[in-house]
VOBA-1610 file (N, C-alpha, C; in pm, whole numbers, padded with zeros to 5 digits, always signed):
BEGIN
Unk+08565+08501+13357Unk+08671+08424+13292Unk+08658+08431+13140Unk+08502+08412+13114Unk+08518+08374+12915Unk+08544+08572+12904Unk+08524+08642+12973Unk+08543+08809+12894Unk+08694+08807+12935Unk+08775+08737+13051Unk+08900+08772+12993Unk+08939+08670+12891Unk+08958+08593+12871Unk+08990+08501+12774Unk+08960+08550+12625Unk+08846+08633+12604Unk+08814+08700+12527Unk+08891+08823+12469Unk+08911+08913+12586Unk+08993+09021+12566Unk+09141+09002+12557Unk+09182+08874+12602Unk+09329+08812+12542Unk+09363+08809+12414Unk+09250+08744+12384Unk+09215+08678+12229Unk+09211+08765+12115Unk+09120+08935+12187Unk+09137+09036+12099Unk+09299+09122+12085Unk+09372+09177+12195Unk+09451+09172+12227Unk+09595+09092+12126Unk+09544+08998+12141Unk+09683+08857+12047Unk+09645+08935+11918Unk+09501+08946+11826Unk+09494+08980+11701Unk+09552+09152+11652Unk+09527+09185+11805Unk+09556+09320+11697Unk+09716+09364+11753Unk+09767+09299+11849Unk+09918+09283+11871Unk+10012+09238+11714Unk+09934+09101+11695Unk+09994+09022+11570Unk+09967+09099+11445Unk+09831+09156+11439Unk+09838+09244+11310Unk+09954+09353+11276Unk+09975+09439+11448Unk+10063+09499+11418Unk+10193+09504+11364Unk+10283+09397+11491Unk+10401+09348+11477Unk+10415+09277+11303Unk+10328+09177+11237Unk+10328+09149+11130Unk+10341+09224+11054Unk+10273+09372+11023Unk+10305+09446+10958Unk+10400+09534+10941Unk+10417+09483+11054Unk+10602+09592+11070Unk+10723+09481+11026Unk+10648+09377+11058Unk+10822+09278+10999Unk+10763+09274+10905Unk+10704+09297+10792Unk+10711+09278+10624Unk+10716+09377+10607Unk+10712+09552+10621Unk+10752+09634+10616Unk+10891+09715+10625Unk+10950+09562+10738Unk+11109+09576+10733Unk+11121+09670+10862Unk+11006+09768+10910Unk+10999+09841+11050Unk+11075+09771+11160Unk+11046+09627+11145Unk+11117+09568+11223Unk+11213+09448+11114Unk+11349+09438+11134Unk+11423+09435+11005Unk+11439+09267+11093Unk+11520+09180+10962Unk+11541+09077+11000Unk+11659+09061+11118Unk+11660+08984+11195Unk+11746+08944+11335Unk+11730+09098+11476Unk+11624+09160+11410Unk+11567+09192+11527Unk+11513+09079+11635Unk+11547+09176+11777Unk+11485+09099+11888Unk+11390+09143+11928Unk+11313+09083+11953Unk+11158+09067+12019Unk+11131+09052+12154Unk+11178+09150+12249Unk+11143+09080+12374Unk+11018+09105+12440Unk+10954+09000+12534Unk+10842+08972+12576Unk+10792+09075+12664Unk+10875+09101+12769Unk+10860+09228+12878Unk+10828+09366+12790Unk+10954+09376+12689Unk+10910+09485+12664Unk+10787+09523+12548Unk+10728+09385+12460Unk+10588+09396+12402Unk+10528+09426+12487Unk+10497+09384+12634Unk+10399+09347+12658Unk+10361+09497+12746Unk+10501+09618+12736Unk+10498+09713+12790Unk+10441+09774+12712Unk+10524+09784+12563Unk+10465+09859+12478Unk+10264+09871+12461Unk+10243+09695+12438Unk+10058+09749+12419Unk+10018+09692+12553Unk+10067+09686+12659Unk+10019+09727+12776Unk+09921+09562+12800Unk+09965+09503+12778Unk+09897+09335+12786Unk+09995+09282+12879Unk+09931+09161+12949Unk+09948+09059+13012Unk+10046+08976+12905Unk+10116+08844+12972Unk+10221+08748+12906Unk+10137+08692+12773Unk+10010+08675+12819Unk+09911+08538+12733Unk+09917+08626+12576Unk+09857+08725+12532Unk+09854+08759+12428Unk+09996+08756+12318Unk+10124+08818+12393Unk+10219+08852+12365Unk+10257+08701+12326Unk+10257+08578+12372Unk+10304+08462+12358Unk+10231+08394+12256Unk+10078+08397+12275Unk+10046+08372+12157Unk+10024+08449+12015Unk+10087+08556+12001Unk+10114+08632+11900Unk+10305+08591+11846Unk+10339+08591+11912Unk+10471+08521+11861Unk+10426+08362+11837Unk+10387+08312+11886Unk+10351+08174+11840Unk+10321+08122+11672Unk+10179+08274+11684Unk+10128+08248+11571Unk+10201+08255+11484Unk+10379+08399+11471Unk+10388+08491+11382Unk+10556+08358+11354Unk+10527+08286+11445Unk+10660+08145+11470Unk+10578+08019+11353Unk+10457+08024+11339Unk+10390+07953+11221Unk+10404+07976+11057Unk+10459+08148+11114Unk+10416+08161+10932Unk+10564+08231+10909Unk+10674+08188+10997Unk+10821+08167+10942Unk+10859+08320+10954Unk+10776+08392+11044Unk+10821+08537+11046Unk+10904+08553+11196Unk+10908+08463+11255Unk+10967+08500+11377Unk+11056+08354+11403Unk+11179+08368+11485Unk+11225+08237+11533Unk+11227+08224+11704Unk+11165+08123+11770Unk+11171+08140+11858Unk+11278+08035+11950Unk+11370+08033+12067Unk+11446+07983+12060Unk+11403+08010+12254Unk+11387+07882+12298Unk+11342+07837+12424Unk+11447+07907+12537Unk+11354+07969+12629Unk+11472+07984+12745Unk+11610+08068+12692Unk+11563+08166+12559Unk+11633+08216+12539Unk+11634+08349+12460Unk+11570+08348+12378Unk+11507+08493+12314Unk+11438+08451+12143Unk+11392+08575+12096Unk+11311+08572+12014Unk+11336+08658+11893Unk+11383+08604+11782Unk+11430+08725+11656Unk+11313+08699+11554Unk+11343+08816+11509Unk+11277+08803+11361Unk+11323+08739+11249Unk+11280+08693+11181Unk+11300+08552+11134Unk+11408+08665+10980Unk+11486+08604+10935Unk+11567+08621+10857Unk+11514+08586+10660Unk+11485+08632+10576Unk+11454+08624+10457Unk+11497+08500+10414Unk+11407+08403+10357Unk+11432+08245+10330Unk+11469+08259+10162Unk+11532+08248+10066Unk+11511+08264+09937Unk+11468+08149+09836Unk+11444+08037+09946Unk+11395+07935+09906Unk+11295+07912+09879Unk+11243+07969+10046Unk+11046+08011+10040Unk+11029+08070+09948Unk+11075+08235+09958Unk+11057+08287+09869Unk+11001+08232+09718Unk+11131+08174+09649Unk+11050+08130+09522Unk+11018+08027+09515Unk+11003+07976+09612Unk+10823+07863+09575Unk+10689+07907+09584Unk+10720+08060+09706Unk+10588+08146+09715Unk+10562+08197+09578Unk+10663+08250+09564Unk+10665+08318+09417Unk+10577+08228+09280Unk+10635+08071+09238Unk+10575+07977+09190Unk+10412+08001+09195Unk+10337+07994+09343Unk+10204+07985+09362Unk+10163+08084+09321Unk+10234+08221+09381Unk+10193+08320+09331Unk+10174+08321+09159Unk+10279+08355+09122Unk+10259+08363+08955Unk+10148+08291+08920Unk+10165+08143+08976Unk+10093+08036+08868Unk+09936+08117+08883Unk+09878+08137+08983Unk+09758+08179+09008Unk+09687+08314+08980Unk+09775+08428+08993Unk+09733+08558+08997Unk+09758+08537+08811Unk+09865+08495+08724Unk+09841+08481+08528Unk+09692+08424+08565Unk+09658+08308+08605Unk+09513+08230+08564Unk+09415+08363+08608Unk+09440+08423+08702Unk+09334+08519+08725Unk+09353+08669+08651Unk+09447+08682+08613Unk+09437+08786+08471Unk+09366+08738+08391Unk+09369+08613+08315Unk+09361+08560+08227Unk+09196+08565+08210Unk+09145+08546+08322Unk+09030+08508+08387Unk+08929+08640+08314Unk+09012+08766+08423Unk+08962+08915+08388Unk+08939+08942+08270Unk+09019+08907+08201Unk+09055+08890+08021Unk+08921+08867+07942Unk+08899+08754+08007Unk+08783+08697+07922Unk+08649+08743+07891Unk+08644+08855+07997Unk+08515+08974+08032Unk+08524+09061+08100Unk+08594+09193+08019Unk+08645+09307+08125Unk+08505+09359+08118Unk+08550+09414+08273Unk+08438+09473+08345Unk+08477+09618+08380Unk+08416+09725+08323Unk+08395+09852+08337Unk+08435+09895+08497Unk+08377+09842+08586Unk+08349+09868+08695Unk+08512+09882+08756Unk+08552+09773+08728Unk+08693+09703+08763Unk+08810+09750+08708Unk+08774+09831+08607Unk+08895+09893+08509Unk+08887+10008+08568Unk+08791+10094+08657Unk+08756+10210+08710Unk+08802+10223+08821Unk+08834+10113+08932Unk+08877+10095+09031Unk+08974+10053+09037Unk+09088+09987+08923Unk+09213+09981+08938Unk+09306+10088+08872Unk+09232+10179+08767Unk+09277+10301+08717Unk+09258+10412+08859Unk+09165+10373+08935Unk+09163+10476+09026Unk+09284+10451+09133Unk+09322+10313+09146Unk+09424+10290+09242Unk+09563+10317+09174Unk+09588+10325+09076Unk+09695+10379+08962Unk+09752+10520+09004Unk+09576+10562+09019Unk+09614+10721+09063Unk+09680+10745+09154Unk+09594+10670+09283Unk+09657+10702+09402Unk+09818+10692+09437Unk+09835+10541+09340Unk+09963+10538+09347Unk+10081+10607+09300Unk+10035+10704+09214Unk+10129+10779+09156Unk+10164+10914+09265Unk+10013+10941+09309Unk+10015+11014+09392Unk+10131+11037+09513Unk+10139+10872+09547Unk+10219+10839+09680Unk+10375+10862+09598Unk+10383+10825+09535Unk+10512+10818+09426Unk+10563+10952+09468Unk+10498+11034+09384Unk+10554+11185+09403Unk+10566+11256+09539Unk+10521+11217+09619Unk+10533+11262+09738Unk+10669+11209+09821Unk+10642+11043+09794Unk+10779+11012+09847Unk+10736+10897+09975Unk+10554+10877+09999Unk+10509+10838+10057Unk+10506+10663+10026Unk+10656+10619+10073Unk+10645+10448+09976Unk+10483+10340+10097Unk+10495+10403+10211Unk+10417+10268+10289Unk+10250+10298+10177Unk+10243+10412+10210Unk+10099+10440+10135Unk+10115+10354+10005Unk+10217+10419+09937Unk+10244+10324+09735Unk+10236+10128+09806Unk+10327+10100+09869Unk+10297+09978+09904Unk+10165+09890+09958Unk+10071+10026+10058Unk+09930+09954+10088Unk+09885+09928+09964Unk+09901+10046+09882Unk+09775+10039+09743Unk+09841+09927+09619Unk+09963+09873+09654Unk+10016+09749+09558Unk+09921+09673+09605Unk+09931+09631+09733Unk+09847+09510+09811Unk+09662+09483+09738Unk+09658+09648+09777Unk+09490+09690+09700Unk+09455+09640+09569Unk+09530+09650+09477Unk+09582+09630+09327Unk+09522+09514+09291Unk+09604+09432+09376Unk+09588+09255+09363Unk+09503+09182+09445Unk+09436+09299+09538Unk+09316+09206+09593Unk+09246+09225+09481Unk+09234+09363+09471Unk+09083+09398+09391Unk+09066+09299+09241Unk+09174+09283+09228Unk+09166+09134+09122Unk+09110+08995+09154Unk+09153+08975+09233Unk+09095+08852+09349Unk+08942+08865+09331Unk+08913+08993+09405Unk+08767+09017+09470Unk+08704+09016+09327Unk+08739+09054+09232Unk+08672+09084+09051Unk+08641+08931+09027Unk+08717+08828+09098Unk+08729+08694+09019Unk+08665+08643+09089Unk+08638+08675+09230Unk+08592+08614+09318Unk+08597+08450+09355Unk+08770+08475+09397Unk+08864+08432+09433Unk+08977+08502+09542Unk+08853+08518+09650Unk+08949+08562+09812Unk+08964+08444+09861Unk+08936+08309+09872Unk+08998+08211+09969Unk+09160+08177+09889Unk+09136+08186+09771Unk+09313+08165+09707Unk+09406+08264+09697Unk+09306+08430+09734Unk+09419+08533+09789Unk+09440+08523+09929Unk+09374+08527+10007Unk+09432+08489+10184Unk+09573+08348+10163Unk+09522+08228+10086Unk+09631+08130+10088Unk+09798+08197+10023Unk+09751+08280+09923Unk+09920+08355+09875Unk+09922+08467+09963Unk+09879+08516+10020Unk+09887+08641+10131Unk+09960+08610+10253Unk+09878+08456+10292Unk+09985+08387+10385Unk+10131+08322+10370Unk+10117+08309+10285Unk+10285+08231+10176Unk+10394+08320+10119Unk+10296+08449+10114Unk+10381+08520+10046Unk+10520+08608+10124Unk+10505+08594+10286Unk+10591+08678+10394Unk+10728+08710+10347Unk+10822+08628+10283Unk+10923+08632+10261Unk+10952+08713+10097Unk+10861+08669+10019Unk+10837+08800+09930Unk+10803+08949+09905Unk+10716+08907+10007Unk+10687+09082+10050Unk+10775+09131+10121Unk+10880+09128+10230Unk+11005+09116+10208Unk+11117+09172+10164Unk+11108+09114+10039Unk+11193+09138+09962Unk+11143+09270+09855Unk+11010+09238+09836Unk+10950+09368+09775Unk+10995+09492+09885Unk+11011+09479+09951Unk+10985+09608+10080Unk+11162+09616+10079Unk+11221+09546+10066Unk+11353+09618+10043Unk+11400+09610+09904Unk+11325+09587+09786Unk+11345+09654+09676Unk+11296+09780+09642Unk+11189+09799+09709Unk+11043+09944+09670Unk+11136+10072+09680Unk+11293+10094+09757Unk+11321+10192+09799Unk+11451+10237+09648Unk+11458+10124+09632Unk+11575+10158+09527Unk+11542+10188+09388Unk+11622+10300+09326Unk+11564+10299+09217Unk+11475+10380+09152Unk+11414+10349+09037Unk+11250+10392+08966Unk+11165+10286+08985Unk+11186+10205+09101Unk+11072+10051+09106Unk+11008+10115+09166Unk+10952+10218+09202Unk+10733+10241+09174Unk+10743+10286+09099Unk+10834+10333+08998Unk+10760+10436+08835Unk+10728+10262+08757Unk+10791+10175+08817Unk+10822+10019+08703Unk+10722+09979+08764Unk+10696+09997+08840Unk+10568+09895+08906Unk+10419+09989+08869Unk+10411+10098+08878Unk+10285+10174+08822Unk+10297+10130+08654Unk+10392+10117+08577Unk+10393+10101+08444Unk+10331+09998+08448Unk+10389+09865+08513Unk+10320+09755+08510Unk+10193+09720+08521Unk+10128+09829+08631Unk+10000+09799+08686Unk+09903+09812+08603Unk+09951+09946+08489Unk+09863+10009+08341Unk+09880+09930+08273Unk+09996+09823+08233Unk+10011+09722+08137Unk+09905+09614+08138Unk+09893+09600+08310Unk+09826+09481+08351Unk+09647+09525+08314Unk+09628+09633+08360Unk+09445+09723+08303Unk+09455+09667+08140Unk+09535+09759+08088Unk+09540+09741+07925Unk+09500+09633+07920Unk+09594+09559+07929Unk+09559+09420+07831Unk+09434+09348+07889Unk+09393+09364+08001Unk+09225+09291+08056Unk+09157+09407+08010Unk+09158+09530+07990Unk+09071+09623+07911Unk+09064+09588+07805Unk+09165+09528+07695Unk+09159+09490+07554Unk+09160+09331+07543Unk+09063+09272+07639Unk+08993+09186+07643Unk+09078+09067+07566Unk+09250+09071+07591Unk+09320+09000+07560Unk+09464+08879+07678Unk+09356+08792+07715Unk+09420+08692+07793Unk+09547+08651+07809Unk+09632+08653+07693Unk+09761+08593+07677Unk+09858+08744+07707Unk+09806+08861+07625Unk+09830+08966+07720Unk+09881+09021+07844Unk+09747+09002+07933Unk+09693+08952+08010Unk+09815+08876+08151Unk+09824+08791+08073Unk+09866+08679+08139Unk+10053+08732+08174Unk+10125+08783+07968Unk+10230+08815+07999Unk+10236+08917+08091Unk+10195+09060+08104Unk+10189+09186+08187Unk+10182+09122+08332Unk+10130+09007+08370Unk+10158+08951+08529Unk+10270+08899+08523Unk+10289+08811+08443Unk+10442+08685+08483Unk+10525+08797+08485Unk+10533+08898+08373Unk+10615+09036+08371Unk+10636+09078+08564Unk+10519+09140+08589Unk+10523+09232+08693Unk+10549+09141+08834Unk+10532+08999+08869Unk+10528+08984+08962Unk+10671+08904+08946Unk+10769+08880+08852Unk+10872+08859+08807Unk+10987+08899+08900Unk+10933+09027+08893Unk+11100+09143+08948Unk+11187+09155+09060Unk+11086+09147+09136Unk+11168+09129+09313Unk+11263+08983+09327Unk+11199+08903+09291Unk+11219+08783+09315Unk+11325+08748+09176Unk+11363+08776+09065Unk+11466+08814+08964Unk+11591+08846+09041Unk+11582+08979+09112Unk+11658+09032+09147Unk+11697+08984+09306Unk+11660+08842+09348Unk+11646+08821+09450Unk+11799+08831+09536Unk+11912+08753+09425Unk+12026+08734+09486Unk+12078+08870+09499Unk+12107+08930+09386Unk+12127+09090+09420Unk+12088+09131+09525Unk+11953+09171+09587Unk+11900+09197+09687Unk+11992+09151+09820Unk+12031+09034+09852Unk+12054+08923+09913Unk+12244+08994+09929Unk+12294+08988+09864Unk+12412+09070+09848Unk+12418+09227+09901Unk+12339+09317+09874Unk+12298+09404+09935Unk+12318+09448+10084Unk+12212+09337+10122Unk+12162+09302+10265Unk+12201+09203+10357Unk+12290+09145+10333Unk+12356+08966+10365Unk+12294+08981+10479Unk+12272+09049+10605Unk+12242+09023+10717Unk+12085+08985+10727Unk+12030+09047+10622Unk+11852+08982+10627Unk+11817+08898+10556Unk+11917+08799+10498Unk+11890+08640+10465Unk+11888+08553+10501Unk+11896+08439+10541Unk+11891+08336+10569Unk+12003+08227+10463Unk+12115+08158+10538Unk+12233+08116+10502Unk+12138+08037+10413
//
């Protein structure tokens, strides 16, 4: 009994990792349906995992679930959005600011190296890759500050932003604007200047969420009235 209960349990996590990453990727777009039979065909699981993986993914406003009746993907909130946005900013400026105060060699080496990569993906045309290594970007800031329990809390908040990043990333020169940004953001914690620093974030994490209603117009069907 505890090894199946167990293998449910593993099962639910790497079901939910998946599906999660496909609805903020937009793979699975907003007012998609979700049905249970056919998850549970796809990764080959029993009801229990599949239910509590929508449960979970029904907690963090990515899914709607609607009793005795079916299951969509939850529709872009623009409300959430910029209050996520709020936490976000307010926290990731304090943690530039932070970097600022004692750049570290090490750290300027490893976000110039993720610069690379990203340009890399750029030219190719490869946006999921350019999008993992955004994610990379802003941990590795986190992890420099050592401040991962307040990146998991905006990681979880942030669903409806990322989002919206993921249907802005395609339009445009927004990865040539977003790699500019990312060198703006090195610079100024390389030149050991905080306020810098601080503008090159409110700058960069600004844009999606700026352009939110636009977006929203765009897409009317992946908002939320």
């Amino acid at each position: 009994m505890r090894a199946t209960a167990a293998s449910a349990a593993q099962d639910a996590t790497t079901i939910y990792a998946d599906l999660r990453a496909r609805i903020l990727a937009l793979d699975l777009p907003p007012g998609s349906q979700l049905v249970r039979g056919d998850l549970q065909a796809t990764y080959r699981v029993s009801s229990t995992p599949v239910r509590d993986t929508l449960l979970r993914l029904q907690e963090e406003g990515l899914v709607d679930i609607h009793p005795q009746s079916r299951t969509l993907v939850s529709r872009i909130d623009l409300a959430q959005a910029r209050e996520a946005h709020f936490l976000r900013s307010s926290i990731e400026r304090s943690v530039a600011r932070l970097l600022a105060e004692k750049p570290d060699g090490e750290l300027m080496r490893k976000l110039d190296h993720i610069v690379t990569l990203q340009v890399a993906c750029e030219t190719s045309g490869d946006l999921d890759g350019f999008a993992s290594l955004d994610l990379t970007f802003h941990r590795t800031l986190f992890e420099a500050a050592n401040l991962m329990r307040l990146h998991r809390v905006i990681r979880r908040e942030s669903v409806h932003i990322d989002r919206l990043r993921a249907l802005h990333l395609p339009m445009g020169d927004k990865t040539k604007r977003i790699v500019d940004e990312h060198r703006a953001i090195i610079e100024a914690i390389e030149a050991a200047s905080p306020e810098r620093a601080d503008d090159a974030m409110a700058f960069h994490l600004s844009q999606s969420i700026r352009i939110a209603t636009e977006l929203s117009r765009v897409r009317p069907d992946y908002f939320a009235l």
